[in-house]
N, C-alpha and C positions, 0 to 999 in steps of 0.2 A: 341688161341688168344694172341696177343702178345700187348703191351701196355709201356707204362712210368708212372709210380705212383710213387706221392711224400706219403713220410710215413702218414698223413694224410689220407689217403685212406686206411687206413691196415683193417678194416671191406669189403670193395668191394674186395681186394686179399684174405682174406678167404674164400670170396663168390664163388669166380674164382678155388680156391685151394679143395673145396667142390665138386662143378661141374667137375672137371676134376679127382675126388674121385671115385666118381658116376655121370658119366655118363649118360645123357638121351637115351632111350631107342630107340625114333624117335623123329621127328620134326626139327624143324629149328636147334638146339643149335646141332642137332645130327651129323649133315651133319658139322657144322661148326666146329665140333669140328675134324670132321674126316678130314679137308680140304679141304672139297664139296662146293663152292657157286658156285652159277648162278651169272654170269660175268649181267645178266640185272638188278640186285638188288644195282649194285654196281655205275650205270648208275647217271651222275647228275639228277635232277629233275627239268624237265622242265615245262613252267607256257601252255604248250599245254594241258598238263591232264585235267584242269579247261573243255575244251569241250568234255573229255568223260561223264560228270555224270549231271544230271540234278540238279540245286541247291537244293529241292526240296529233293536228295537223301543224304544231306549231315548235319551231326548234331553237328554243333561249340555251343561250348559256352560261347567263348572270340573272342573280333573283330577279324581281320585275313586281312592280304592283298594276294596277287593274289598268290605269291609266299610261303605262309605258306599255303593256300587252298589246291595247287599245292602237295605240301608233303603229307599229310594227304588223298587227292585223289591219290595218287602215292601207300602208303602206302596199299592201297587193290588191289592190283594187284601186289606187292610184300611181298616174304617171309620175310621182315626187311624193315627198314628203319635207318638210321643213321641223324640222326640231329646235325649239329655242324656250327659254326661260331662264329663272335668276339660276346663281350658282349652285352646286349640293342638293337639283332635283331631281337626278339620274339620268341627265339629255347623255351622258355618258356609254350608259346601261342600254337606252333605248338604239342607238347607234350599234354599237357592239351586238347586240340581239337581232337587231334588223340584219346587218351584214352576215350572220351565221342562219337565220333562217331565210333568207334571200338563197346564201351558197349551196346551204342545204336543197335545195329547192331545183339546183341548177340553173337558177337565175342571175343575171348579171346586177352588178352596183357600181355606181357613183357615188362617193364622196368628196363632199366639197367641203373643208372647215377652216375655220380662223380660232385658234385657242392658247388664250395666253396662259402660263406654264407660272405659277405660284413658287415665289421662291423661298 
């Protein structure tokens, strides 16, 4: 993983320095770590996903527009997801929704973030 971290972040480069200590054994962080992604993971996320899933199969529990549904429907049918863009576009919302319809789901999560705190 290669990255820019202001000192501020020196708890999530321990984190990084930890995991690349000990190593996972399998799973997604294992592949990545060895250089392995699937180039479809890496793919933008388009608001077509919305017509794989019935609404019905999906469990938010913060409003959501077409293109935060979009990620979080993306998100089960990839090994990752990355969330980023400028401030106040609901990378918030799409996080928070992902990890309840993930849980909901009986499925496991990782998160990974860096987020500076507005004072």
């Amino acid at each position: 993983m290669m990255g820019k971290f202001r000192q501020s972040t020196i708890s999530l480069l321990k984190d990084y320095d930890h995991l690349i200590a000990y190593p996972p054994k399998e799973g997604i962080l294992k592949g990545m770590l060895a250089g392995r992604v699937n180039e479809k993971n890496l793919e933008e996320v388009k608001t077509e996903e919305l017509n794989k899933v019935h609404e019905k199969e999906t469990f938010f529990v913060l409003d959501t527009d077409a293109s935060q549904e979009a990620a979080v429907i993306a998100s089960n049918s990839r090994q990752g997801l990355i969330v980023h863009g400028p401030p106040v576009t609901g990378k918030s919302q799409v996080i928070a929704n992902l990890i309840a319809d993930r849980l909901a789901k009986g499925k496991k999560n990782l998160v990974s973030l860096s987020k500076t705190c507005c004072s």
